[in-house]
C-alpha positions as a Python dict, from the first residue, in 0.01 Angstrom:
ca = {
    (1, 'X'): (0, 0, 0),
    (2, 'X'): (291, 206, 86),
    (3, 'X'): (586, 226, -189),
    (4, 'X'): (738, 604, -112),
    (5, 'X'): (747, 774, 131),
    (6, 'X'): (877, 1185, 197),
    (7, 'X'): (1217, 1241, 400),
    (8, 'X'): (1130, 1233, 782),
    (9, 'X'): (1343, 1342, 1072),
    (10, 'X'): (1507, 1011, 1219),
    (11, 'X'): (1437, 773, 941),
    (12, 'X'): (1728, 692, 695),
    (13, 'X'): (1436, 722, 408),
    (14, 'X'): (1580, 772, 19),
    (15, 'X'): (1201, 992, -127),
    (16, 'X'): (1042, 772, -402),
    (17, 'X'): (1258, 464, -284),
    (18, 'X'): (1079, 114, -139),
    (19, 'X'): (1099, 156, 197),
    (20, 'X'): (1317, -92, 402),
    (21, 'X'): (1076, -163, 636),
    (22, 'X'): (1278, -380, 873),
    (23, 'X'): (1491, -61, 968),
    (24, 'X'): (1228, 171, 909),
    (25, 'X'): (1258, 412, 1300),
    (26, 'X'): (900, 522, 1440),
    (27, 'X'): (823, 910, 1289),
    (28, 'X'): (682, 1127, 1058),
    (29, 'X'): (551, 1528, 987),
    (30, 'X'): (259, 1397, 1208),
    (31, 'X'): (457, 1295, 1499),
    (32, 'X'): (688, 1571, 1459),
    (33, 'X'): (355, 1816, 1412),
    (34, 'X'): (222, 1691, 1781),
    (35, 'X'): (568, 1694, 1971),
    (36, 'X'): (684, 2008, 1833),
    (37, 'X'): (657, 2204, 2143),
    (38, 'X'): (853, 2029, 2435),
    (39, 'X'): (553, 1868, 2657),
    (40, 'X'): (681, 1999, 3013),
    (41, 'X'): (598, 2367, 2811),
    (42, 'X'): (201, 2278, 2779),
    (43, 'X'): (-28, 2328, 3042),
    (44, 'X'): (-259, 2022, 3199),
    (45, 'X'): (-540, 2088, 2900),
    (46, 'X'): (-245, 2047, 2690),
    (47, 'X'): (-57, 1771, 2808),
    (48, 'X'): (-414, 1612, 2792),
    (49, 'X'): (-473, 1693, 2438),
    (50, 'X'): (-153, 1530, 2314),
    (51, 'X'): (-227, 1234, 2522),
    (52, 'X'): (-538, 1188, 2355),
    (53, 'X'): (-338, 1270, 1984),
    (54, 'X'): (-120, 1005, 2044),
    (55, 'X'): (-388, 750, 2126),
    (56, 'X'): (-574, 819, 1799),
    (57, 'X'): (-225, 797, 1626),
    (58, 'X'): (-186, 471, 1758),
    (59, 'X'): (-567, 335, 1703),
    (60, 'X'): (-436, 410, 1317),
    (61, 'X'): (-153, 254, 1320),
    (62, 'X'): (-299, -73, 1495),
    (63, 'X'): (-594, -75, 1217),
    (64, 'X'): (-300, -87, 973),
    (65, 'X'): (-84, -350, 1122),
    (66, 'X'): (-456, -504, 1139),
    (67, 'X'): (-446, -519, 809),
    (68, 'X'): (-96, -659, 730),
    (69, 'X'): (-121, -884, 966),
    (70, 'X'): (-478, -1041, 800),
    (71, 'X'): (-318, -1007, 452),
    (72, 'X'): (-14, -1217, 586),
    (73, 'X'): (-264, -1459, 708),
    (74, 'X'): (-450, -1492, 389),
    (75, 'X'): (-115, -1567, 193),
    (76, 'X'): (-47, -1822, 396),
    (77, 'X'): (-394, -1989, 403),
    (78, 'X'): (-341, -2060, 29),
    (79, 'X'): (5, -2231, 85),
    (80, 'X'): (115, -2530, 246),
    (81, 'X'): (226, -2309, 563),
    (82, 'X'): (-94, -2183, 683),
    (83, 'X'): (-13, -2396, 1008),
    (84, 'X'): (268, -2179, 1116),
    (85, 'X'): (176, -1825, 1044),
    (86, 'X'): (171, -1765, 1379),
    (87, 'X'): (507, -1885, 1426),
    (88, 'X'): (645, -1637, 1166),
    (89, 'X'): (466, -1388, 1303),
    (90, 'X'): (576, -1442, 1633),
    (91, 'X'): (975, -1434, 1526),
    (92, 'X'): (873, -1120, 1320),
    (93, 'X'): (751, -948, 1641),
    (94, 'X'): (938, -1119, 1893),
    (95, 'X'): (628, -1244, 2076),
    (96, 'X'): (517, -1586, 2142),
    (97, 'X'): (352, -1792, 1920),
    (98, 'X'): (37, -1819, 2101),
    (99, 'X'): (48, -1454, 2119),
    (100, 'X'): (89, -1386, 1756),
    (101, 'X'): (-181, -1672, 1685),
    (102, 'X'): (-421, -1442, 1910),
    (103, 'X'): (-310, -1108, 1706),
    (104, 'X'): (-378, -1235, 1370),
    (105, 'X'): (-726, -1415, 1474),
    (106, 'X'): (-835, -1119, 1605),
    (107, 'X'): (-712, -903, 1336),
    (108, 'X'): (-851, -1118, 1066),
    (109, 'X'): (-1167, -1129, 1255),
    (110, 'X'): (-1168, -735, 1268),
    (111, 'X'): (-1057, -663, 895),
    (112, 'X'): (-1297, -920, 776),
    (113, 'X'): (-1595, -877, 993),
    (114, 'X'): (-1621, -547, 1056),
    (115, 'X'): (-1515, -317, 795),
    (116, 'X'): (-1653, -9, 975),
    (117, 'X'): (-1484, -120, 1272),
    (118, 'X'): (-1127, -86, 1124),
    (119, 'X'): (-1227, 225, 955),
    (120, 'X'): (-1325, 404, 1277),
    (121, 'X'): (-958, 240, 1388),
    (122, 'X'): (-804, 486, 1116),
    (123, 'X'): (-999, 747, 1235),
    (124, 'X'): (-898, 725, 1570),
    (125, 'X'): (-1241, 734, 1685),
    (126, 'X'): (-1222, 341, 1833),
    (127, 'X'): (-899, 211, 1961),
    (128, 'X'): (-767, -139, 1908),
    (129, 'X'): (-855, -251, 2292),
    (130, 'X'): (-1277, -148, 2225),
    (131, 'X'): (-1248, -317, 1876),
    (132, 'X'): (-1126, -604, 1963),
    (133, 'X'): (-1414, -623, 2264),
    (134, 'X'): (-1635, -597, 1966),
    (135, 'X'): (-1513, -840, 1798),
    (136, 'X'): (-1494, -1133, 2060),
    (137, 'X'): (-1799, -1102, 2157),
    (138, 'X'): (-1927, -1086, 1790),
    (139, 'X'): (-1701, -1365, 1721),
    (140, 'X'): (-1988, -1625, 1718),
    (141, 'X'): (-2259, -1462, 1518),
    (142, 'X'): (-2263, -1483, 1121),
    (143, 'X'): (-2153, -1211, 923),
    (144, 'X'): (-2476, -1042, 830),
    (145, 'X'): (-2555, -1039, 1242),
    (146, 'X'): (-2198, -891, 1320),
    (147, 'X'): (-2249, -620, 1104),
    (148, 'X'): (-2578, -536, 1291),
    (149, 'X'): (-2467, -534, 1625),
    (150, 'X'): (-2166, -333, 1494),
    (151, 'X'): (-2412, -50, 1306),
    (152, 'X'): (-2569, -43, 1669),
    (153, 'X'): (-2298, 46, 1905),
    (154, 'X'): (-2037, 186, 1694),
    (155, 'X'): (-2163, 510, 1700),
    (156, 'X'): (-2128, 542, 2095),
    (157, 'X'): (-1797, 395, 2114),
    (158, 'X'): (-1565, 674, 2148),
    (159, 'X'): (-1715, 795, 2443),
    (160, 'X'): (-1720, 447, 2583),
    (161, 'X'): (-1452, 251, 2779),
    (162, 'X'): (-1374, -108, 2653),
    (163, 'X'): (-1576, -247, 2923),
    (164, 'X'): (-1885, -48, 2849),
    (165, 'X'): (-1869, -119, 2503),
    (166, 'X'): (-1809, -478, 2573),
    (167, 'X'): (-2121, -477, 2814),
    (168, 'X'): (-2324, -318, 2545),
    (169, 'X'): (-2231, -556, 2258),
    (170, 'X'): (-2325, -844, 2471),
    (171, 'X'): (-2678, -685, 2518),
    (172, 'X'): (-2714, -646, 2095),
    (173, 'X'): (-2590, -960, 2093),
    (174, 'X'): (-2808, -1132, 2333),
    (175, 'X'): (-3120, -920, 2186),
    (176, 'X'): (-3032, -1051, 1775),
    (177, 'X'): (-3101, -1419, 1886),
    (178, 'X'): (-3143, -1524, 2218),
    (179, 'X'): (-3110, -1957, 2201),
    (180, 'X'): (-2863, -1856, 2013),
    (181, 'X'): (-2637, -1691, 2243),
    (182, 'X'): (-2733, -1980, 2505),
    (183, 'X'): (-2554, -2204, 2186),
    (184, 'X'): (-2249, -1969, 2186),
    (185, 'X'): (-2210, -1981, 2528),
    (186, 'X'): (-2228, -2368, 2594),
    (187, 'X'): (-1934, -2346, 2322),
    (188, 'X'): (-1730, -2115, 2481),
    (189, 'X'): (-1749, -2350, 2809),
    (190, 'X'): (-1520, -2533, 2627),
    (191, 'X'): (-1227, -2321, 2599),
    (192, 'X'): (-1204, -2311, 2958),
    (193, 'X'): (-837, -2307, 3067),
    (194, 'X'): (-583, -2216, 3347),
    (195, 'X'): (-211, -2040, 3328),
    (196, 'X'): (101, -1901, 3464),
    (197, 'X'): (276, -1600, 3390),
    (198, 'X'): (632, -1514, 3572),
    (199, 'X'): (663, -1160, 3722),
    (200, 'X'): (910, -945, 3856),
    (201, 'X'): (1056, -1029, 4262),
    (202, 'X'): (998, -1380, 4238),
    (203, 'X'): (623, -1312, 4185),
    (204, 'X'): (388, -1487, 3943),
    (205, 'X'): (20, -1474, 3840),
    (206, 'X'): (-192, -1770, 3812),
    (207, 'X'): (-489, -1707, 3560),
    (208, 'X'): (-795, -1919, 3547),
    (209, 'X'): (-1046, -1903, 3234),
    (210, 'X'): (-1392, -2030, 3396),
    (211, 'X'): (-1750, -2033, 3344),
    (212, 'X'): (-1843, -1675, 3451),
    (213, 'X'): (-2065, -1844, 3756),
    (214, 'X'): (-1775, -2078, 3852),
    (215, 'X'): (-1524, -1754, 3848),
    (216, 'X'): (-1797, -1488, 4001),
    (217, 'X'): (-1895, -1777, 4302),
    (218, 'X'): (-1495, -1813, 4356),
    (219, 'X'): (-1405, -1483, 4360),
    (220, 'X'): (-1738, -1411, 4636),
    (221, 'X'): (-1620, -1709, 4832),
    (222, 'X'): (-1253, -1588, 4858),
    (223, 'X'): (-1396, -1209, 4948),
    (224, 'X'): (-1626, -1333, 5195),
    (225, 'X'): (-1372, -1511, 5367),
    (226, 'X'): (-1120, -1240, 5363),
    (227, 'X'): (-1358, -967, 5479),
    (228, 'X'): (-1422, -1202, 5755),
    (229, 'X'): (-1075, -1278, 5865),
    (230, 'X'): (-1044, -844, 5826),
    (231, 'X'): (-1332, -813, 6076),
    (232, 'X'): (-1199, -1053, 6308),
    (233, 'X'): (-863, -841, 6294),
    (234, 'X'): (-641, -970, 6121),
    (235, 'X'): (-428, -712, 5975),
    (236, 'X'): (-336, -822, 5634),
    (237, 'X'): (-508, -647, 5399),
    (238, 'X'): (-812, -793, 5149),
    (239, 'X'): (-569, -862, 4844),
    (240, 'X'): (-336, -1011, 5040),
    (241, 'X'): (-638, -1247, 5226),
    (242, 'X'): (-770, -1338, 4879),
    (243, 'X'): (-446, -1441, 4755),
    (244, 'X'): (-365, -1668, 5052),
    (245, 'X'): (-698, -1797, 5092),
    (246, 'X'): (-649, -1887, 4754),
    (247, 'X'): (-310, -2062, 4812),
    (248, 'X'): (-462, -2234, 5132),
    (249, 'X'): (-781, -2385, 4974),
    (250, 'X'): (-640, -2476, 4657),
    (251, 'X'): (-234, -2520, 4704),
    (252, 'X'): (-243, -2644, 5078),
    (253, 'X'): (-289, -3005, 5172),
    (254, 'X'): (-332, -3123, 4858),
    (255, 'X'): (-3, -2931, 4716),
    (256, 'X'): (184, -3118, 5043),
    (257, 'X'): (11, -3425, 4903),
    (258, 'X'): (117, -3440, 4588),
    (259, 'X'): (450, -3267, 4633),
    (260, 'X'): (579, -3208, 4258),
    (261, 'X'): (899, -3170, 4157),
    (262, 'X'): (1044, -2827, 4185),
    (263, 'X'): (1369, -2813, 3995),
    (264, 'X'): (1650, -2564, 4159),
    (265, 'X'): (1926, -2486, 3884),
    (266, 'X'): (2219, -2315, 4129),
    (267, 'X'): (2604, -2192, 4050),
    (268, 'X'): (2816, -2426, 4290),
    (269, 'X'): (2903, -2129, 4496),
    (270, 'X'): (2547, -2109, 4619),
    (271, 'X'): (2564, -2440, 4774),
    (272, 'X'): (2802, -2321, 5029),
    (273, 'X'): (2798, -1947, 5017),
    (274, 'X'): (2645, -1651, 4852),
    (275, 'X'): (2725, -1546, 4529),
    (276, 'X'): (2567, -1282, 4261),
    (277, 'X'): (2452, -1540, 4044),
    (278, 'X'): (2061, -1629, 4061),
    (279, 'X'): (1949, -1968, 4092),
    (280, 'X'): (1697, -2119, 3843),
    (281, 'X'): (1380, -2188, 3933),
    (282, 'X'): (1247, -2451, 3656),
    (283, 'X'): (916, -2330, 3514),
    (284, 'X'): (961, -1958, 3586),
    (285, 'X'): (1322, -1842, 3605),
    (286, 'X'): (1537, -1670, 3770),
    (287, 'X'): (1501, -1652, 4188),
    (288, 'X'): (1684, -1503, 4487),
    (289, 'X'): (1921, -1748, 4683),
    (290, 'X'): (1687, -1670, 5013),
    (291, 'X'): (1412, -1815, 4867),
    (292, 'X'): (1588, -2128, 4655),
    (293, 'X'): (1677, -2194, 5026),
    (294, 'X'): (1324, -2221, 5156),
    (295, 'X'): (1205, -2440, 4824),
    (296, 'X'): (1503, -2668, 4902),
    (297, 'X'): (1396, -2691, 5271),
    (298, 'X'): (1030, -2711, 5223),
    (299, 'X'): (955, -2897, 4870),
    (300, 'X'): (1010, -3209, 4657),
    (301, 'X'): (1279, -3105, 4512),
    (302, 'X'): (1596, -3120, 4252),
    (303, 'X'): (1926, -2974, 4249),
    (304, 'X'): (2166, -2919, 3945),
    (305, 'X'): (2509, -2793, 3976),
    (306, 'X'): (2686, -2617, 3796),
    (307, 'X'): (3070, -2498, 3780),
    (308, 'X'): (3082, -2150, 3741),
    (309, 'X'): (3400, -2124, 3571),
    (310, 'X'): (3345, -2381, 3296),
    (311, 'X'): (2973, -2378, 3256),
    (312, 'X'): (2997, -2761, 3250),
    (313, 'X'): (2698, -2949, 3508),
    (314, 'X'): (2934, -3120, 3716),
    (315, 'X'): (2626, -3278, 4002),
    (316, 'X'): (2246, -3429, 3943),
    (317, 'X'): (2136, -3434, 4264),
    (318, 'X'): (1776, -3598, 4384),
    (319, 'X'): (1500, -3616, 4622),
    (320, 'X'): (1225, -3815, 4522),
    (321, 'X'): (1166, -4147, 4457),
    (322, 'X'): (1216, -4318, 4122),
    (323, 'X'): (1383, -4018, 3955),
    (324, 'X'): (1341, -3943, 3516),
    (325, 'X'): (1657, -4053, 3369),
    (326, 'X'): (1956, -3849, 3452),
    (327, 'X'): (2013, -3766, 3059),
    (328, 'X'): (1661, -3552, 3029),
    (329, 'X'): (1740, -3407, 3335),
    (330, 'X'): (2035, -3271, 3209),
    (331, 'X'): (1900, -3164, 2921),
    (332, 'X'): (1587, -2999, 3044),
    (333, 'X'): (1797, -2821, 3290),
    (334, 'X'): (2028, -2727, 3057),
    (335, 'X'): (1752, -2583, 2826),
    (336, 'X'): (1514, -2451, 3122),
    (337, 'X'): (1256, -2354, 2782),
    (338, 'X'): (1197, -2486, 2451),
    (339, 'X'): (1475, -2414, 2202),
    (340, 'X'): (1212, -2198, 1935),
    (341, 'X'): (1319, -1841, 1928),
    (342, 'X'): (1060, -1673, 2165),
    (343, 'X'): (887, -1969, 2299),
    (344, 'X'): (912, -1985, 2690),
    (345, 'X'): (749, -2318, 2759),
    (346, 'X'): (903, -2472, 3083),
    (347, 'X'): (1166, -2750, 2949),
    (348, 'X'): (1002, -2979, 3178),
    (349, 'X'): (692, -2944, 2991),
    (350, 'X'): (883, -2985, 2639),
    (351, 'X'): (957, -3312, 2393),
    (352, 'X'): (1281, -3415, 2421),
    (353, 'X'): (1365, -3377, 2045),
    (354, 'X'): (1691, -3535, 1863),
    (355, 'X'): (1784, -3242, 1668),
    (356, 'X'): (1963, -3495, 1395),
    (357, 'X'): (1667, -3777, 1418),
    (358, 'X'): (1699, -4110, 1586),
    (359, 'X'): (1501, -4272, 1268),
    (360, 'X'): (1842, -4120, 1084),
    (361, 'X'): (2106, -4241, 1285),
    (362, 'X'): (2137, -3970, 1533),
    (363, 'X'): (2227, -4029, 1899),
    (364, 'X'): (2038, -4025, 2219),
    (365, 'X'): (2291, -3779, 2383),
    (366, 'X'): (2340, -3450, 2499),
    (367, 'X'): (2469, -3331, 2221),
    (368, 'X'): (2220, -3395, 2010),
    (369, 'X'): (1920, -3317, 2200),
    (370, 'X'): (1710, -3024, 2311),
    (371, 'X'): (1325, -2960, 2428),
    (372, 'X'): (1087, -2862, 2220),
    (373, 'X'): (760, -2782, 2287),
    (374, 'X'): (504, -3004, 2144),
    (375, 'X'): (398, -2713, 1875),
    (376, 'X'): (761, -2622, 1771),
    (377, 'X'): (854, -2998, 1748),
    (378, 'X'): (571, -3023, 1497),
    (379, 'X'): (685, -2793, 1268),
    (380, 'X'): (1073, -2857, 1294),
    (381, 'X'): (999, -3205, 1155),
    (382, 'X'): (666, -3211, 980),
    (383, 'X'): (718, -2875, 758),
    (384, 'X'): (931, -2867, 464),
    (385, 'X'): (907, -2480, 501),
    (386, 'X'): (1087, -2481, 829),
    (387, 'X'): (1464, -2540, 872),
    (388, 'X'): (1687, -2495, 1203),
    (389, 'X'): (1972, -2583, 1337),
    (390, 'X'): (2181, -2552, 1674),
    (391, 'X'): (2533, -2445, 1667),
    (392, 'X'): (2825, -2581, 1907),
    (393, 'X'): (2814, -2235, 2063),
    (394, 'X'): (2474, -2218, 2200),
    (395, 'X'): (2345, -2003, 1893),
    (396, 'X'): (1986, -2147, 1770),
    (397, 'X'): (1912, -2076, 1355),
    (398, 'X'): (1571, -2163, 1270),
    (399, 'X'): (1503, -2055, 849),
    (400, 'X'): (1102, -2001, 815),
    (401, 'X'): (871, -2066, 498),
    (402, 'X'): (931, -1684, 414),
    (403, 'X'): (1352, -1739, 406),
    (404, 'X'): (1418, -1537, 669),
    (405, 'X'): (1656, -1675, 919),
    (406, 'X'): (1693, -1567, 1311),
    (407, 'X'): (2013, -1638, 1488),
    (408, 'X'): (1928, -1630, 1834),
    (409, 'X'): (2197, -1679, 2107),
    (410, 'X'): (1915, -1931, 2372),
    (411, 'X'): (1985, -1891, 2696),
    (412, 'X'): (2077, -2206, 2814),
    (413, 'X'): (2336, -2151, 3074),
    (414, 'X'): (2333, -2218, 3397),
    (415, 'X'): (2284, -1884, 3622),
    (416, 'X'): (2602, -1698, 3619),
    (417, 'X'): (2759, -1828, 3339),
    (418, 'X'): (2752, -1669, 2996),
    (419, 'X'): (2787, -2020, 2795),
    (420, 'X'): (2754, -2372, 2885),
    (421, 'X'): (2863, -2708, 2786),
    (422, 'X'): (2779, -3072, 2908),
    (423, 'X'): (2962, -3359, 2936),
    (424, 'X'): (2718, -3664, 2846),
    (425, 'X'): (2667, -3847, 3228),
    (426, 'X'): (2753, -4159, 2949),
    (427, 'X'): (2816, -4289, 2633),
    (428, 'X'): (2551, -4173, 2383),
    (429, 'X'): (2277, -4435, 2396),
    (430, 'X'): (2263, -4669, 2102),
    (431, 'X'): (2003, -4849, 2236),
    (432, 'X'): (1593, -4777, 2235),
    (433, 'X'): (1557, -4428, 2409),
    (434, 'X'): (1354, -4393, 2740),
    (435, 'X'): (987, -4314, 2672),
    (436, 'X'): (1100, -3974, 2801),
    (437, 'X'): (1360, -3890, 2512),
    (438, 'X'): (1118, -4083, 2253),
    (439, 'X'): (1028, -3787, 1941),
    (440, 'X'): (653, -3694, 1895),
    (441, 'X'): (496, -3900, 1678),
    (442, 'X'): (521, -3688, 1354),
}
């Protein structure tokens, strides 16, 4: 759509030249036009104003990437690699590729479905967070239905926030075909689901997708009890009640019950002493010795040790009772994630994939194998489109349908070291594999 473009401040831009996107810097006379004037000069009604500017800037520039991204998407569904659009998407954008699956559904959705939608996008009447409320919860109805319900709340949404406008779709909705929206609900039961996302200070959040009277009858229960244990004086406050509550009624006996592995990655220094270097906490990342300490005291646990001066684990130790083989432990550990570019699923969660295939005479050693998620496994060996490869120095190649490559140094060393190499516990295995380091069947 765009093939020139005029000289900007801050982009190395040749006038009537393609445009080389890929180095292309953020800019233009329209940016330049709002930040002119230094914004510690305006007053509050100013400040404001360019606030609001540089949202509608940005609700145009997410209808656009909209519509790349549903363009890209439409390529692809004509070609053999329709399967891993988001994955090239995802490398594009450095995001995961569940994220990038998410973007381009909902972009495709938006560009397809609701024309007027993306237009108002360009406008900067409708930014991307109320459009895409409108179109989830459009997502179900046919086309000729989605394009009422949008004629009937578009024109409010500017001066509505995403949850209003989400709250008023639903109504529209609802109101176009009742049993039907019963139908589209009983669907969307099925996509219940539960997560973890890592956060900063050893924090993480835990996020449940439920039946809205499952979720609203969880989240009363937890209040009621923590306004309870307020009145009767305890002094945490009503966050902090929920949260344990939460970690109490769902993590407490039954967590000691079950005890699963937690798997501690830490320098050898940090078994005797303190030293600078985090320790590994498998499944999120990085963690504070002090609390490493209290998992190793408390849980079912795993320690790997690593020399800090040759990267090389030199110690496998265990705690539990009829331990995986000592080979995927090393690997896993040695991985912590899966080897795609910006995937972070936990190693421990990951195939255990022979990057030169067992079927082909490769080796059931460390040298030869890596985790990969069940997705990235998939298209590593089923998809002639897809090509990667993982260099003696830790750096990870991976070639995509399009011919781009990424060369991405993976972070698999152990904390405080900058590379890392194994030494195989034993001869490479020329024997059947453990069910553990078996490939996925495809």
């Amino acid at each position: 759509m765009f093939e020139t473009v005029e000289p900007v401040a801050g982009a190395d831009v040749v006038p009537d030249a393609p445009i080389a996107w890929a180095e292309f810097e953020p800019g233009g006379w329209i940016l330049d036009l709002i930040c002119a004037e230094p914004v510690s000069a305006l007053d509050d009604d100013g400040v404001l104003d360019r606030v609001a500017a540089l949202e509608r800037i940005r609700s145009l520039v997410d209808a656009e990437q909209c519509a790349a991204l549903a363009e890209f998407a439409r390529r692809r569904a004509d070609d053999e690699f329709g399967a891993s659009v988001g994955d090239e998407v995802g490398l594009a954008l450095r995001i995961a590729s569940r994220t990038a699956d998410r973007r381009i559904e909902a972009a495709t959705r938006l560009v397809e479905r609701l024309p007027a939608t993306v237009s108002a996008m360009r406008r900067g009447a409708v930014t991307h967070s109320k459009a895409r409320a409108l179109a989830e919860e459009t997502d179900q109805l046919c086309a000729a239905d989605a394009a009422t319900v949008e004629a009937t709340v578009l024109d409010r949404a500017a001066e509505s926030t995403p949850g209003q406008l989400r709250r008023r779709t639903a109504r529209a909705v609802i109101r176009i075909d009742p049993a039907a929206a019963a139908a589209r609900r009983r669907t969307a039961e099925t996509d219940r689901s539960v997560w973890l996302r890592p956060d900063a200070c050893g924090m993480a959040t835990l996020g449940a997708r439920l039946c809205a009277a499952d979720a609203v009858g969880i989240f009363e229960l937890l209040d009621q009890t923590a306004r309870s244990a307020r009145a009767a004086g305890d002094a945490r406050t009503l966050q902090q009640l929920r949260a344990d509550i939460l970690v109490q009624r769902v993590g407490g006996a039954a967590l000691a019950a079950s005890r699963p592995l937690v798997q501690i990655v830490v320098p050898a220094a940090a078994v005797v002493d303190d030293c600078a270097a985090p320790a590994e906490l498998a499944g999120y990342g990085p963690v504070d010795h002090e609390l490493a300490r209290e998992i190793i005291a408390t849980g079912v646990w795993q320690r790997l040790t690593a020399d800090p001066s040759t990267g090389t684990v030199t110690d496998i130790g265990r705690k539990r009772y009829r331990p995986p083989a000592a080979l995927a432990d090393l690997v896993r550990a040695r991985g912590r994630t899966c080897a795609f570019p910006t995937c972070e699923r936990a190693a421990t969660r990951c195939d255990l994939d022979h990057r030169h295939r067992w079927s082909a005479g490769g080796t059931t050693s460390a040298a030869n194998l890596w985790p990969l998620c069940r997705r990235h496994h998939a298209i590593k060996d089923g998809d002639p489109g897809w090509s990667c490869e993982l260099r003696p120095d830790g750096v990870v190649t991976w070639t995509t349908p399009a011919g781009r490559v990424y060369s991405v140094e993976r972070d698999i060393d152990q904390p405080g070291v900058s590379r890392i190499t194994v030494t195989d516990p034993a001869q490479p295995q020329e024997h059947a594999p453990d069910r553990d380091e078996l490939p996925a069947p495809f």
